[in-house]
N, C-alpha and C positions, 0 to 999 in steps of 0.2 A: 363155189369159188371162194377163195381165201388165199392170203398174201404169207409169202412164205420170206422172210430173210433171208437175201442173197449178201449182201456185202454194205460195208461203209466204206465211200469213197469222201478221200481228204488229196483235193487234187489243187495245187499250186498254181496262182498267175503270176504275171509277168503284168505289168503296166497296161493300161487301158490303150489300146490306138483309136484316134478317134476319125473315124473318114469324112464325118460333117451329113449334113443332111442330105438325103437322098430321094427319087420315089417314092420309097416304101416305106422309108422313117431314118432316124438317124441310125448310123452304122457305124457299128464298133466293133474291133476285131480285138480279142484278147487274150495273149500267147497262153498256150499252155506248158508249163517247164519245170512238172515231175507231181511227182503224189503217191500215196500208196492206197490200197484196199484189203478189206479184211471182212471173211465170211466163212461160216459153215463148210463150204465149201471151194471157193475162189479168194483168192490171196497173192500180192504180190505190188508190182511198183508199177507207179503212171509213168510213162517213154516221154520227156520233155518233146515237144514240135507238135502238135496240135495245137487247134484255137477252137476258142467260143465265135463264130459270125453271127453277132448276137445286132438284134433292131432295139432300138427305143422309139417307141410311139409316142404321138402326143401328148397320151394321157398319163405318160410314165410309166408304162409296163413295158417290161423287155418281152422280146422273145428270144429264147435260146436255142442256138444251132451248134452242137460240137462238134467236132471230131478228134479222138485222140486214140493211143495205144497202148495198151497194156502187155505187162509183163510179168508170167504171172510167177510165183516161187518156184516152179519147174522148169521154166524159160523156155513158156510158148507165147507168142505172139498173141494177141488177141485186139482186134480192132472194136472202136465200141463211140458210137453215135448217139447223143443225146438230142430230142426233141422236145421245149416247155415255155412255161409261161412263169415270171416274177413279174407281180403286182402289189401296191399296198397303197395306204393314207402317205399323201405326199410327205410330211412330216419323218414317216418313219423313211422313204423313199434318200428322203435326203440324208437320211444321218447314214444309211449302208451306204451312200456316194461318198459321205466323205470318209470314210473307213470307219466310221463305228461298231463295235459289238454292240447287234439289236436282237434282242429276243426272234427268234423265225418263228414266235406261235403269231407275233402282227405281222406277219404278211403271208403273199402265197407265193412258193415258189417250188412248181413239180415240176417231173423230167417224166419222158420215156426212154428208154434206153433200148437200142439192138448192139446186138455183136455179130461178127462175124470171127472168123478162126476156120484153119485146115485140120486143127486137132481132133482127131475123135475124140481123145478122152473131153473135152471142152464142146463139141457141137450141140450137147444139149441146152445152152447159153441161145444158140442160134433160131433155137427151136420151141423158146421162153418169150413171151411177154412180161417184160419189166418196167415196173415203176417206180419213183423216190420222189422222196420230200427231202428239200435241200434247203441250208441255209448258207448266206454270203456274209465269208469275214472279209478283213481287211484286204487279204493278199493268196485267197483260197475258199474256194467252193467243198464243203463238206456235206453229203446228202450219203443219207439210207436208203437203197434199194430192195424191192421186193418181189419177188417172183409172183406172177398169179397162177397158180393151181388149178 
Protein backbone atom coordinates (compact mmCIF):
# COMPACT_ATOMS: atom_id res chain seq x y z
CA UNK A 1 0.00 0.00 0.00
CA UNK A 2 1.31 3.55 -0.89
CA UNK A 3 -0.30 7.00 -1.16
CA UNK A 4 -0.61 8.22 -4.32
CA UNK A 5 -1.29 12.30 -4.96
CA UNK A 6 -4.75 13.06 -5.82
CA UNK A 7 -5.23 16.87 -5.48
CA UNK A 8 -4.45 20.09 -3.32
CA UNK A 9 -7.53 21.61 -1.99
CA UNK A 10 -7.50 25.61 -1.13
CA UNK A 11 -11.13 25.81 0.00
CA UNK A 12 -12.40 29.21 1.29
CA UNK A 13 -14.64 30.15 4.62
CA UNK A 14 -16.86 32.35 5.43
CA UNK A 15 -16.86 33.44 9.30
CA UNK A 16 -17.08 31.12 12.04
CA UNK A 17 -21.05 30.58 13.39
CA UNK A 18 -20.88 29.79 16.75
CA UNK A 19 -24.07 27.61 18.11
CA UNK A 20 -22.45 27.59 21.84
CA UNK A 21 -22.22 24.65 23.82
CA UNK A 22 -23.87 21.58 23.20
CA UNK A 23 -24.05 17.58 24.32
CA UNK A 24 -21.35 16.76 22.36
CA UNK A 25 -19.00 19.82 22.67
CA UNK A 26 -19.29 23.13 21.40
CA UNK A 27 -20.68 23.59 17.83
CA UNK A 28 -19.52 25.38 15.04
CA UNK A 29 -20.80 25.62 11.80
CA UNK A 30 -18.53 27.25 9.22
CA UNK A 31 -19.75 28.34 5.70
CA UNK A 32 -18.06 27.10 2.92
CA UNK A 33 -18.01 29.96 -0.16
CA UNK A 34 -15.55 28.68 -2.98
CA UNK A 35 -11.93 27.14 -3.42
CA UNK A 36 -10.19 25.46 -6.01
CA UNK A 37 -8.30 21.86 -6.49
CA UNK A 38 -5.56 20.86 -8.51
CA UNK A 39 -4.13 17.08 -9.26
CA UNK A 40 -2.71 14.73 -11.72
CA UNK A 41 -5.75 13.97 -12.33
CA UNK A 42 -9.00 16.12 -10.75
CA UNK A 43 -9.09 19.90 -11.13
CA UNK A 44 -11.49 22.50 -10.87
CA UNK A 45 -13.38 24.88 -8.45
CA UNK A 46 -15.13 24.45 -4.86
CA UNK A 47 -19.32 25.29 -5.28
CA UNK A 48 -19.72 28.10 -2.45
CA UNK A 49 -22.82 26.36 0.12
CA UNK A 50 -21.23 23.78 2.00
CA UNK A 51 -20.09 23.90 5.62
CA UNK A 52 -17.59 22.35 8.09
CA UNK A 53 -20.37 21.02 11.32
CA UNK A 54 -17.38 21.00 12.96
CA UNK A 55 -17.33 20.20 17.49
CA UNK A 56 -14.70 21.66 19.75
CA UNK A 57 -14.11 19.44 22.64
CA UNK A 58 -12.84 20.31 25.89
CA UNK A 59 -9.62 19.71 25.37
CA UNK A 60 -9.48 21.77 22.10
CA UNK A 61 -9.36 19.54 19.46
CA UNK A 62 -11.95 19.93 16.77
CA UNK A 63 -13.58 17.43 14.98
CA UNK A 64 -14.39 17.94 11.49
CA UNK A 65 -17.59 17.27 9.55
CA UNK A 66 -17.89 18.75 5.85
CA UNK A 67 -19.84 18.71 3.16
CA UNK A 68 -19.34 20.50 0.03
CA UNK A 69 -19.29 20.42 -4.08
CA UNK A 70 -16.99 20.35 -6.46
CA UNK A 71 -16.86 21.38 -9.94
CA UNK A 72 -14.58 20.07 -11.72
CA UNK A 73 -12.78 21.74 -15.21
CA UNK A 74 -15.12 19.70 -17.20
CA UNK A 75 -18.28 20.63 -15.23
CA UNK A 76 -19.22 17.67 -13.45
CA UNK A 77 -20.60 17.75 -10.24
CA UNK A 78 -18.91 15.95 -7.68
CA UNK A 79 -19.92 15.77 -3.99
CA UNK A 80 -17.14 15.32 -1.48
CA UNK A 81 -17.35 14.81 2.49
CA UNK A 82 -14.64 15.19 4.76
CA UNK A 83 -14.20 13.34 8.07
CA UNK A 84 -10.97 14.29 10.90
CA UNK A 85 -9.47 15.51 13.68
CA UNK A 86 -7.32 19.13 14.44
CA UNK A 87 -5.44 19.04 17.60
CA UNK A 88 -2.28 20.78 19.03
CA UNK A 89 -0.24 22.48 22.21
CA UNK A 90 -3.01 25.08 23.35
CA UNK A 91 -0.53 27.84 22.59
CA UNK A 92 -0.32 27.00 18.88
CA UNK A 93 -4.30 26.23 19.18
CA UNK A 94 -4.79 29.86 19.97
CA UNK A 95 -2.86 31.55 17.54
CA UNK A 96 -4.86 29.42 14.43
CA UNK A 97 -8.07 31.03 16.52
CA UNK A 98 -7.02 34.10 16.19
CA UNK A 99 -6.14 33.93 12.35
CA UNK A 100 -2.48 33.41 12.53
CA UNK A 101 -0.08 31.82 10.01
CA UNK A 102 1.22 28.71 12.03
CA UNK A 103 3.46 26.35 10.75
CA UNK A 104 0.94 22.85 10.33
CA UNK A 105 4.15 20.64 11.09
CA UNK A 106 2.87 21.88 15.29
CA UNK A 107 -0.29 20.48 15.07
CA UNK A 108 -2.34 17.68 13.69
CA UNK A 109 -4.82 18.13 11.34
CA UNK A 110 -6.01 14.93 8.83
CA UNK A 111 -9.14 14.41 6.92
CA UNK A 112 -10.81 11.37 5.09
CA UNK A 113 -12.42 12.27 2.25
CA UNK A 114 -15.41 10.31 0.05
CA UNK A 115 -16.96 11.45 -3.04
CA UNK A 116 -19.71 10.69 -4.66
CA UNK A 117 -20.53 11.76 -8.47
CA UNK A 118 -22.97 10.09 -11.43
CA UNK A 119 -19.82 10.53 -13.72
CA UNK A 120 -18.27 7.58 -15.08
CA UNK A 121 -15.37 9.24 -16.16
CA UNK A 122 -14.94 10.39 -12.17
CA UNK A 123 -16.53 7.10 -10.20
CA UNK A 124 -13.17 5.94 -9.69
CA UNK A 125 -12.88 8.83 -6.88
CA UNK A 126 -15.91 6.76 -5.37
CA UNK A 127 -14.28 3.61 -5.34
CA UNK A 128 -10.83 5.30 -3.63
CA UNK A 129 -9.93 5.57 -0.12
CA UNK A 130 -8.48 9.12 0.52
CA UNK A 131 -6.53 10.90 2.93
CA UNK A 132 -4.96 14.52 3.55
CA UNK A 133 -2.93 16.49 5.82
CA UNK A 134 -4.31 19.94 6.15
CA UNK A 135 -3.49 22.95 7.40
CA UNK A 136 -5.82 26.24 8.65
CA UNK A 137 -5.13 29.72 7.56
CA UNK A 138 -6.93 32.71 8.26
CA UNK A 139 -9.93 32.41 6.03
CA UNK A 140 -9.27 28.97 4.21
CA UNK A 141 -8.53 25.35 4.79
CA UNK A 142 -5.71 24.12 2.45
CA UNK A 143 -4.76 20.25 2.56
CA UNK A 144 -3.22 17.52 0.23
CA UNK A 145 -5.01 14.61 -0.46
CA UNK A 146 -3.81 11.12 -1.26
CA UNK A 147 -5.17 8.13 -2.74
CA UNK A 148 -4.22 4.81 -0.94
CA UNK A 149 -3.30 2.27 -3.56
Amino acid sequence: MRLEPLATFHVLLDDILDLGDTQWGRRRVVPIIGGSFEGPRLRGTVVPGGADWQVMHADGMITVDTRYLLRTDDDVLITLATNGVRHGPPEVISRINAGDDVDPASYYFRLFSRFETGSPQYVWLTRSLVVASAAREANAVRYQAYTLT
